[in-house]
N, C-alpha and C positions, 0 to 999 in steps of 0.2 A: 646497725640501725642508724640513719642519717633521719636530722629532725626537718620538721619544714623551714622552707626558709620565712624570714620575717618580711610582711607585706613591705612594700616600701614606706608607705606614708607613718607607718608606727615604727621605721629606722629613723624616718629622718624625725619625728618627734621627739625617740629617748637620745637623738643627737643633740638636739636645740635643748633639750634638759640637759644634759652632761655640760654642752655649754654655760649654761643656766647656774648650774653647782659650782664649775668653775670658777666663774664670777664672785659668787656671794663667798667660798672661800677665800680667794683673793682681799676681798673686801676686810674679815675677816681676821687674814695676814696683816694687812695694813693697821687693822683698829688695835689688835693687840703690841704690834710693833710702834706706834702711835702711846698710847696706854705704857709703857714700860713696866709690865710687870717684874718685881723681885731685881735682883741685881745687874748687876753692869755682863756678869757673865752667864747668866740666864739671856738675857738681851741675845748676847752671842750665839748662844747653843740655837734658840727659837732660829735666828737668821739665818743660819749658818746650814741646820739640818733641814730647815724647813724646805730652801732654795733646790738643797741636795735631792730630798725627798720628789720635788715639782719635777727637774730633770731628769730624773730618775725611770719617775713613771711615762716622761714622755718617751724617754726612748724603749721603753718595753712597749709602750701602745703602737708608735711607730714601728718598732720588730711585726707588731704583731699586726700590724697591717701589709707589710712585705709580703707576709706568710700568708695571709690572706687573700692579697692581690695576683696580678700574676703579667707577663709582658715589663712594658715600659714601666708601668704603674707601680710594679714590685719595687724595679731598681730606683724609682726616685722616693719611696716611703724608706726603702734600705741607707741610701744619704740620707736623710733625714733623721734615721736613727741615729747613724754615725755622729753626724752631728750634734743630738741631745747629748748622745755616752759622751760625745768629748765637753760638752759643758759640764755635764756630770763630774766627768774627771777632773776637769780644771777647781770644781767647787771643791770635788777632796783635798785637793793641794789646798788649795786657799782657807778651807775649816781645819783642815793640820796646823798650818802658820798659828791658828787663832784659839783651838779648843786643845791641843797639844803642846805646842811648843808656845804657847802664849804669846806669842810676839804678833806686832805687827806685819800684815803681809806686806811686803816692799812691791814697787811699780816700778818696772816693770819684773814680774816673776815667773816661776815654771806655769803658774794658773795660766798665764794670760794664754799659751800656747793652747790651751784647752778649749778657751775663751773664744780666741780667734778663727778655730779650726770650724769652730761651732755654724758661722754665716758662710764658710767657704764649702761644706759638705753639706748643708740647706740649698744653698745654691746650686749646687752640681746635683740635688734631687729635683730642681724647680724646674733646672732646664730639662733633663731627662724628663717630666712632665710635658713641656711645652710642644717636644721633638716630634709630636707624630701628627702625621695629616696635613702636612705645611708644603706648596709649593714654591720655589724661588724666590715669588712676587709675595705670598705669603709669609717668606721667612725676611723680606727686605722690610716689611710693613713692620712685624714683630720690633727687629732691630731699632726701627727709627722713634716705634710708640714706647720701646725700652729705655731708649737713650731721650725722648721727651720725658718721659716719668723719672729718671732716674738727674736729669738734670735739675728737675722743680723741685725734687724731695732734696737733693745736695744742696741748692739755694735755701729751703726751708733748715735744712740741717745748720746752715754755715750762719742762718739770721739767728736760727734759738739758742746752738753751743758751739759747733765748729770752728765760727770766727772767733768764737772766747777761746778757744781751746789753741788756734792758730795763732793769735796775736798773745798768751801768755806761753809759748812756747814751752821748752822742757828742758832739763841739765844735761840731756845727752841726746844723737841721733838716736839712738834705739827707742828711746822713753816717747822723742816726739814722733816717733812713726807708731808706734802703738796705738799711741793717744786719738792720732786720725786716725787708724786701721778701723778701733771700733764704729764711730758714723759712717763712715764711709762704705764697709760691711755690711750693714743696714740698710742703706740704701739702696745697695745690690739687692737684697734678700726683697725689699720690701717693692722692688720693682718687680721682679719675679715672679711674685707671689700675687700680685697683683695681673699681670697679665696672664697668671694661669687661673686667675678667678674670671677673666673676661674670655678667652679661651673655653672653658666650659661650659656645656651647656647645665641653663637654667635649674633643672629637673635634679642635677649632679654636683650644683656648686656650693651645698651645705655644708662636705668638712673642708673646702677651701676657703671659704668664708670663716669657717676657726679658725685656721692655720692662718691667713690673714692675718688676722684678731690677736691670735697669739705672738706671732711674728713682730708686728706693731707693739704689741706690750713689752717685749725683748726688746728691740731698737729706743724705743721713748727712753728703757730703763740705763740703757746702754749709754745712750746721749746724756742723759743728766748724771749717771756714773763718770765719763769722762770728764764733764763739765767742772763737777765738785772736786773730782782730782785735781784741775786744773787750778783750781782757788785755792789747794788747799785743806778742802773742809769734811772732805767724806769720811766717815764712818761706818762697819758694818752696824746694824742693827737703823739704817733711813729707812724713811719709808719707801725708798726706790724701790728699794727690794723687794716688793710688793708686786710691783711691775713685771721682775720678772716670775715670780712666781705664778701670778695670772696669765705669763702666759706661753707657759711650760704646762697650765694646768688646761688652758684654751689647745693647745697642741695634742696635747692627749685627748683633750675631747673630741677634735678631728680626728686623730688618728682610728679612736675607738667607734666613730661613724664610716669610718670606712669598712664595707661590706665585698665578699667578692665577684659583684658585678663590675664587666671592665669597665675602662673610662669611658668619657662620655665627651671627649672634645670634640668641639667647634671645629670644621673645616674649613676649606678653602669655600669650597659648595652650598655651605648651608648658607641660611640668612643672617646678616650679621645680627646679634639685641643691640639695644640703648647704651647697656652700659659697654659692650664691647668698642665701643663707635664712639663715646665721649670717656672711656678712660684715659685717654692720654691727657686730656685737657682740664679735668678736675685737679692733679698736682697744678699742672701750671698753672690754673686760674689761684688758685693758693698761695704760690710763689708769688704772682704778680702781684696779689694782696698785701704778703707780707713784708716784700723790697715797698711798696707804696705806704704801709704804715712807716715803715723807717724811714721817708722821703719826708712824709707828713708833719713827724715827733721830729723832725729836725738834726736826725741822725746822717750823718756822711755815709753814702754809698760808696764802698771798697772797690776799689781795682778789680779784685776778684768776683764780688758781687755784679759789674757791670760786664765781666768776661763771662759769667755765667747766661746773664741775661739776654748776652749778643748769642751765645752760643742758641739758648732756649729761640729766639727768633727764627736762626738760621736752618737748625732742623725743625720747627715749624713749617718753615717755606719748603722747604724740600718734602716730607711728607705732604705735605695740599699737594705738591706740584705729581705725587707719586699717586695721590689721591684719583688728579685731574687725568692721569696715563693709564689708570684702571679703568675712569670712567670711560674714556676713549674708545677703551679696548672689549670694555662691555658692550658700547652703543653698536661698534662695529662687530660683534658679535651676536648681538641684538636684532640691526639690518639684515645681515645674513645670513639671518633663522627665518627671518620673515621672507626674507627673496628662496628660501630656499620650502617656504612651508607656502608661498602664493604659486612656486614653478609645481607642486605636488598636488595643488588646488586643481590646477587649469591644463595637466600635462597628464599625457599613460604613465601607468608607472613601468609599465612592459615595455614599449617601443619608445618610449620619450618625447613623442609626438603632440599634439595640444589633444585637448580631450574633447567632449561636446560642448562641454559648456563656454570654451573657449573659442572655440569656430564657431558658434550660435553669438557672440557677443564681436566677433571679429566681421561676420557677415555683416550684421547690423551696422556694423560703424561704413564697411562698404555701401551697404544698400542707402544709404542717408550720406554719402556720399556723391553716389550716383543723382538723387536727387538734387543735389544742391551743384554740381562742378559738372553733369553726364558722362562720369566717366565708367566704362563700361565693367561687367560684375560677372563671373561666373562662376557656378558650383558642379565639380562633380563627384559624384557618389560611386563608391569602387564597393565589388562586391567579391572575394576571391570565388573561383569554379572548387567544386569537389572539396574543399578545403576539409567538410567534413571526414571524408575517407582518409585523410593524411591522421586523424587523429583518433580514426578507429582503427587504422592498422601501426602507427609506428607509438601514440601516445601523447598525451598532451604536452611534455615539453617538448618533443619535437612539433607539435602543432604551436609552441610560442617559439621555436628559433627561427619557421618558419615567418610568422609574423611580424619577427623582426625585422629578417632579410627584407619581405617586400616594401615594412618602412623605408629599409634603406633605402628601396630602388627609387618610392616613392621621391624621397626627398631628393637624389639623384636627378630625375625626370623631370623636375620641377625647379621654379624660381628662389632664389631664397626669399625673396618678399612675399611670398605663396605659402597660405595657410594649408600644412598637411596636418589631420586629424584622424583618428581611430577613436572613432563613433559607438566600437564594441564587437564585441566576438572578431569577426573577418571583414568586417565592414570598415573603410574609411573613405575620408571625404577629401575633398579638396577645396580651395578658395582661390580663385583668381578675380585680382584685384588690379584694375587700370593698366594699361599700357601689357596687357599683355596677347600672345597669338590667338591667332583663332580657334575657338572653344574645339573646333573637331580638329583642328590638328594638334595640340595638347593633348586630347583625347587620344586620337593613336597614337602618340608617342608616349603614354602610359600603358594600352592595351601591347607595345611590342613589349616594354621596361618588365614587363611582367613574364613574356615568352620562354626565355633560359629555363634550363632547369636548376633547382636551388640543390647543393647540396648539404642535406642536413646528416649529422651523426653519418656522415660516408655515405649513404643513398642517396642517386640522384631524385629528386623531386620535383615532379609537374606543375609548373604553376602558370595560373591562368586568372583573369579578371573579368568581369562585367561591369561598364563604367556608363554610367547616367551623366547627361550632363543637361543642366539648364543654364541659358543667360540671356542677359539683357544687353541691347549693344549702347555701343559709344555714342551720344549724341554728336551729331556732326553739324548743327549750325547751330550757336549759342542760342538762337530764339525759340532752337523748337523746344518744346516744354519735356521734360522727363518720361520717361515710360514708367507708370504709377506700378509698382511689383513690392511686392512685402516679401520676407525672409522667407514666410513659413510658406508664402506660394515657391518660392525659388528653390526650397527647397524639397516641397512635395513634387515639384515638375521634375528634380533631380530623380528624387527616387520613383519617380513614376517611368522617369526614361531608361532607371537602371532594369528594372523588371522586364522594361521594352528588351533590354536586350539581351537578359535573358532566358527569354522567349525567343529568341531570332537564333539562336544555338551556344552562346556564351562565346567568349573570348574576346568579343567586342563591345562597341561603343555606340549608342547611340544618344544623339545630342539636339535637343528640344531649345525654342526661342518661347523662354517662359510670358515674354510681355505677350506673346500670341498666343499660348494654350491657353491662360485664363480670360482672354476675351472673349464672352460671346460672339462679337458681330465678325469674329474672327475664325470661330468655330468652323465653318466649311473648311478652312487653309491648314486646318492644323496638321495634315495628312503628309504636305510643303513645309510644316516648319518642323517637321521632323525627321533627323538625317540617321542613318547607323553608319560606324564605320570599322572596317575588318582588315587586316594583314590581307594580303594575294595568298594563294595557294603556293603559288611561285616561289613564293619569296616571305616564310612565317617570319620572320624579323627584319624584314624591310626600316629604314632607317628614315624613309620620308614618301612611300610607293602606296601609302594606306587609299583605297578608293570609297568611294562613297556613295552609297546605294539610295535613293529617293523610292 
């Protein structure tokens, strides 16, 4: 019997409690280790078991989010765990030293291995976190907003204890490699954990946001733990250790929000948030605060503090500059959605051809042409013979490959400055625009374009046209004024001449002089401005022999 699972919004609630307890224990830790109750080794026992206890539970919470999760997500809550058990252990060693053999624990010692191992197996879960949904250009951005985050927080590091730690050195290399190991560690971790907070989405980012939180409470505790070494002056039972307990105890309360729904990362695709987009620059703006209070108080900026800052600059410029090659590549991406969703607008999707709306908008820029320069305009309207019968005996995609072909021929038979169009079903048009032949001999040299037989699916196939043609001629002395003709007449004369001709038996062309069929006073002649024109008998695909019948 499997229970329901729990709504989300009352997960993430007893998440932000558990958080919530955290905290106030923490607090808690601190007041009584603050308080020193009972003796010096009371003191001890409280700090010692308590820190154990905090680590403890994180890494069972973290097992038991492993176990939980499942993918990528498993294996980086499994480092994770790794990680606490090894802080864990390290705390055994270090409470042996102290509630066993009563001595002081020496620095560097077996603990610190425990210690250390702790930010290097947190890490290696944060990136397994990061790893999935990342393209190239994706994982090059990751890197750079890493190495900015990770530079600002080493400069914040190096101005609160690092530089104290670096400049009072230590009695031996081992001791002073330790000493940095811990900030420096932290840094790592706290970079990490941070980009896998700005990586997630929104709806998912509640136990990253602990982990976060906990992480940060480890690192703070971690840096003033080194610090005081460095002086000198630590002690188990500070209040440091507070620090970390809070957030060992924050760690568990992510871990125990984690549910087993998969992750929830941010891709390449999605939109980026606010804070994915300004985390790299919240450390730095930090950093540049905190090098500027030291400039202010009158403190000397370090060789190393100015090496950090030239650094923080220079990937600076390189991300914008990575920024601006995105943007480039979007814009250009961008055009070429629009050129490719305006050619879909205005084009067949079948034959490739412009579609109506396009020859109806290409005519007009013609016919307003002709008015203004007289140069001369013609349309004709193609009608396939029988096409019907092609697609009750063989089926309609053979009646579209046929369609195709005659596009071809179309386009073939005609100029490339020549508007070919497919009007719909079997029906397309033509446009001829300025400097082009004469409307009927065009005309039959589409009525032959069409004669072959097509073969589709291995059958030869008949194909045949009916072509209307209307137009207007060339003005030939600058002053004579325009022949007044609109679209819709130019192009009703078309289809009216395509009907002409087929009624006159199909396969032919008949081609009308549209400034005279709409005239009235014109009306006797229209008989004269109407020509058909057919193949010979002789000769069905004659190449220039078409006659022409009044």
């Amino acid at each position: 019997m499997t229970s329901a699972p729990i709504p989300r919004g009352r997960r993430v609630s007893q998440g932000w409690t558990r958080g919530g307890v955290a905290l106030l224990v923490g607090v808690l830790f601190a007041v009584v280790l603050w308080r020193e109750p009972g003796s010096r080794r009371t003191v001890l026992t409280v700090d010692d078991l308590g820190q154990l206890a905090a680590a403890t539970l994180a890494a069972v919470a973290a097992a038991r989010a492993a176990y939980r999760s499942s993918g990528t997500r498993r294996r980086a809550w499994l480092w994770i765990a790794v990680g606490m058990a090894a802080w864990a252990g390290g705390q055994v060693v270090w409470s042996f030293y102290e509630l066993v053999l009563d001595q002081e624990v020496p620095f560097p010692s077996a603990s610190d291995i425990g210690f250390l191992l702790t930010p290097l197996a947190t890490a290696a879960g944060l990136v397994l976190w990061l790893s999935a949904g990342r393209r190239v250009a994706g994982g090059i951005r990751d890197v750079l907003d890493g190495a900015v985050i990770a530079g600002s927080l080493l400069v914040l590091s190096w101005v609160t204890a690092l530089g104290s730690v670096y400049a009072a050195g230590a009695p031996d290399p081992l001791s002073f490699t330790l000493a940095m190991a811990y900030p420096i560690g932290d840094v790592v971790t706290a970079t990490l954990v941070l980009l896998a907070v700005a990586r997630t989405s929104a709806g998912a980012r509640g136990p990253l946001l602990l982990l976060a939180a906990g992480l940060g409470g480890l690192a703070a505790a971690d840096s003033a733990y080194v610090y005081l070494i460095s002086e000198g002056v630590y002690a188990t039972g500070n209040l440091i250790s507070s620090g970390w307990v809070t957030g060992f105890l924050l760690i568990a309360a992510a871990a125990f929000q984690t549910g087993a729904e998969p992750a929830a990362l941010v891709t390449d695709d999605d939109r980026p948030s606010w804070l994915r987009l300004s985390l790299p620059y919240l450390p730095l703006v930090a950093a540049c605060g905190a090098l500027g209070v030291r400039v202010v108080t009158g403190h000397r900026v370090s060789a190393v503090e100015t090496a950090l800052a030239l650094s923080l600059v220079v990937l600076v410029l390189v991300r914008q500059f990575l920024v601006l090659a995105d943007n480039r590549r979007l814009m250009l991406a961008l055009h070429q959605r629009e050129a490719q969703l305006a050619h879909q607008a205005f084009h067949d999707p079948l034959t490739g051809l412009a579609n109506r709306a396009l020859f109806l908008d290409r005519a007009e820029q013609a016919v307003a042409r002709h008015r203004r320069e007289g140069t001369g305009v013609a349309v004709l309207f193609i009608d396939l013979d029988d096409f019907k019968n092609v697609n009750d005996r063989m089926g309609h995609s053979a009646g579209d490959a046929l369609l195709v072909e005659v596009a071809r021929r179309l386009r073939q038979a005609l100029r490339a400055v020549d508007t070919v169009a497919r009007l719909g079903g079997d029906e397309f048009a033509a446009l001829l625009d300025a400097n082009h032949d004469e409307p009927a001999t065009v005309a039959g040299r589409l009525v032959e374009a069409m004669q072959p037989h097509a073969s589709i699916e291995g059958v030869a196939v008949p194909v045949g046209a009916s072509v209307g043609v209307a137009y207007v001629e060339q003005r030939r002395d600058p002053g004579e004024p325009a022949q007044r003709v609109t679209v819709s007449e130019l192009v009703a004369a078309a289809d009216r001449a395509m009907y002409m001709a087929k009624a006159a038996g199909k396969g032919c062309a008949v081609v009308t002089n549209a400034a005279d069929t709409h005239r009235p006073d014109r009306a006797q002649q229209a008989p004269d401005a109407t020509s058909s024109v057919r193949p010979t008998a002789d000769d069905p695909v004659p190449a220039r022999s078409s006659t022409l019948r009044r």
